[in-house]
C-alpha positions as CSV (number, residue, x, y, z in Angstrom):
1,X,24.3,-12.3,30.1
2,X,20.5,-13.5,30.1
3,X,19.7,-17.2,30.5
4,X,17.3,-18.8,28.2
5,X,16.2,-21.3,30.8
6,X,15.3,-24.9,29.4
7,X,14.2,-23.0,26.1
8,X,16.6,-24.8,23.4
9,X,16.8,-22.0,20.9
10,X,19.0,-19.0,21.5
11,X,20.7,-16.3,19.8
12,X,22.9,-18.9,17.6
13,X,19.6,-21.1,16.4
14,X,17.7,-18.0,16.1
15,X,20.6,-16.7,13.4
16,X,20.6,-20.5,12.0
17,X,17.0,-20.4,11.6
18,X,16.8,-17.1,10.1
19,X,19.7,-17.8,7.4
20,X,17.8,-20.9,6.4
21,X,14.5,-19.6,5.5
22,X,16.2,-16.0,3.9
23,X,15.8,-17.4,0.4
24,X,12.2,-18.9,0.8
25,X,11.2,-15.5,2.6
26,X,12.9,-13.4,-0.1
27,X,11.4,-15.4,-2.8
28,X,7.7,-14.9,-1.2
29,X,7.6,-18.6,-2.3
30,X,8.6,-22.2,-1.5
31,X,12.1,-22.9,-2.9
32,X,12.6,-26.5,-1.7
33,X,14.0,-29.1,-4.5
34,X,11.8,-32.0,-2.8
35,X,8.2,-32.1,-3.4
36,X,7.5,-34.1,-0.5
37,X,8.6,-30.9,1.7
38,X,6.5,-28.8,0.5
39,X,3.2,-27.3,2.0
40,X,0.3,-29.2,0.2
41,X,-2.6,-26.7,-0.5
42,X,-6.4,-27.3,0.5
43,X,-8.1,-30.5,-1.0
44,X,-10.6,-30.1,-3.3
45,X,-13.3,-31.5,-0.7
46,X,-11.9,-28.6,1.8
47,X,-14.0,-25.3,2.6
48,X,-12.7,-22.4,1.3
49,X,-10.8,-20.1,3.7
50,X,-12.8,-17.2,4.4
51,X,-11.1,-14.1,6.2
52,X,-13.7,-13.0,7.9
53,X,-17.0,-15.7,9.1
54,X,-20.1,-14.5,9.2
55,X,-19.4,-11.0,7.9
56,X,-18.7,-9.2,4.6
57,X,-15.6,-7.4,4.4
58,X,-15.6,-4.0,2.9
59,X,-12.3,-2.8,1.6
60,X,-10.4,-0.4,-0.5
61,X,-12.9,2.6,-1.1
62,X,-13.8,4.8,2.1
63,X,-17.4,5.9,2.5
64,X,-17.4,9.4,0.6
65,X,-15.0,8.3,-2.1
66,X,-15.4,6.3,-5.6
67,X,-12.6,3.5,-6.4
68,X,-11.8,6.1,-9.3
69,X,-11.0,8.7,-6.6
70,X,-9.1,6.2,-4.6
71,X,-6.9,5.3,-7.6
72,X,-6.5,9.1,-8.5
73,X,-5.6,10.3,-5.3
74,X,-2.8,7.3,-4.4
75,X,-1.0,8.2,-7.9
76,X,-1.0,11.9,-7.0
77,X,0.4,11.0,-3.6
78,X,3.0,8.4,-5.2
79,X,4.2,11.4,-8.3
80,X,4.0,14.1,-5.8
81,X,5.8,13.1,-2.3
82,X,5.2,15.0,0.8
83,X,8.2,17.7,0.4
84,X,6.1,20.4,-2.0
85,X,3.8,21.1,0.3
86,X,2.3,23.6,1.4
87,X,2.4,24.2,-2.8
88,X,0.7,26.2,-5.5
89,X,-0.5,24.5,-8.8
90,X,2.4,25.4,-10.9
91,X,4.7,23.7,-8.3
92,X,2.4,20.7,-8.2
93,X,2.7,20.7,-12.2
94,X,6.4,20.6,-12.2
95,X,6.4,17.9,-10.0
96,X,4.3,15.6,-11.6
97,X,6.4,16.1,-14.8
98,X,9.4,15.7,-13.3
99,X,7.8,12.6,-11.8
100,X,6.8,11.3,-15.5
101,X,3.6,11.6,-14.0
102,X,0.4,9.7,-16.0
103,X,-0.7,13.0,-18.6
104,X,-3.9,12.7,-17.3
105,X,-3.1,13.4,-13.8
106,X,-1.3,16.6,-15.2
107,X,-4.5,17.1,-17.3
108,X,-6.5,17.0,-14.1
109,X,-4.3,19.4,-12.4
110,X,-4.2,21.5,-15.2
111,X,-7.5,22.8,-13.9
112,X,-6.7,23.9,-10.4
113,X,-6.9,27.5,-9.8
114,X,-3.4,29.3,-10.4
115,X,-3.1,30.7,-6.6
116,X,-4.9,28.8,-4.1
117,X,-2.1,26.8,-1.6
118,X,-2.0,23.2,-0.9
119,X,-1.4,21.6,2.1
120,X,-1.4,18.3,1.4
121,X,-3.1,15.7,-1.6
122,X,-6.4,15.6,0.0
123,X,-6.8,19.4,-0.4
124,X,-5.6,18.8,-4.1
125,X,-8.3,15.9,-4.5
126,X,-10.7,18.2,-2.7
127,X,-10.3,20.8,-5.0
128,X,-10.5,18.8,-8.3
129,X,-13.8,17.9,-7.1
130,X,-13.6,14.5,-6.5
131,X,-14.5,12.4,-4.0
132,X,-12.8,12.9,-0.1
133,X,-13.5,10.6,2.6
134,X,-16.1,11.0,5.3
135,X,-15.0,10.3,9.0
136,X,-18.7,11.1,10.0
137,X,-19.9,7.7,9.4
């Protein structure tokens, strides 16, 4: 049996703990009936929070790819899955409608040539043309 020293919580007010913030954390908001409990947000004469000081954050598109291509390749990933691969187009097509995939993604795919294999969305994005990222930056 471990010790927990002259640390006051254990296993029991761990447990406690947890069972009296599930609702808040579940809620992904405060769920308190008293106002006076609640976290108060920043004044109106406080700075605003900034994630990174003194540098810009860049985020969402890789360098080599548009936010369009971004977009297209993560609903092709989400209506595909990794199971169907390596896969041809036709299999890639009857995924995407049994998916209810967006028609335009089936539009897009449409186009791929009938017998060149794909190992994986990239190669799919690759071969529509669009934009891949570029680790050599």
């Amino acid at each position: 049996m471990t010790t927990h020293g002259r640390d006051k919580t254990g296993p029991f007010r761990d447990d406690e703990a947890k069972r009296r913030t599930e609702g808040e954390v579940r809620a992904n908001r405060a769920i308190r009936a008293e106002e006076e409990r609640e976290p108060e947000p920043s004044g109106e004469d406080q700075p605003d929070v900034d994630r990174a000081p003194g540098t810009t954050l860049h985020g969402g598109t890789p360098p080599g790819m548009t936010a369009e291509d971004v977009e297209i390749r993560t609903e092709l990933a989400q209506h595909l899955g990794r199971s169907i691969y390596p896969a041809r187009r036709d299999t890639v097509l009857d995924t995407l409608r049994r998916n209810h995939a967006p028609d335009r993604l089936l539009d897009l795919v449409a186009d791929l040539p009938e017998e060149q294999e794909y190992a994986n969305v990239q190669d799919i994005v690759r071969a529509l043309g669009l934009g891949v990222e570029d680790h050599r930056t």
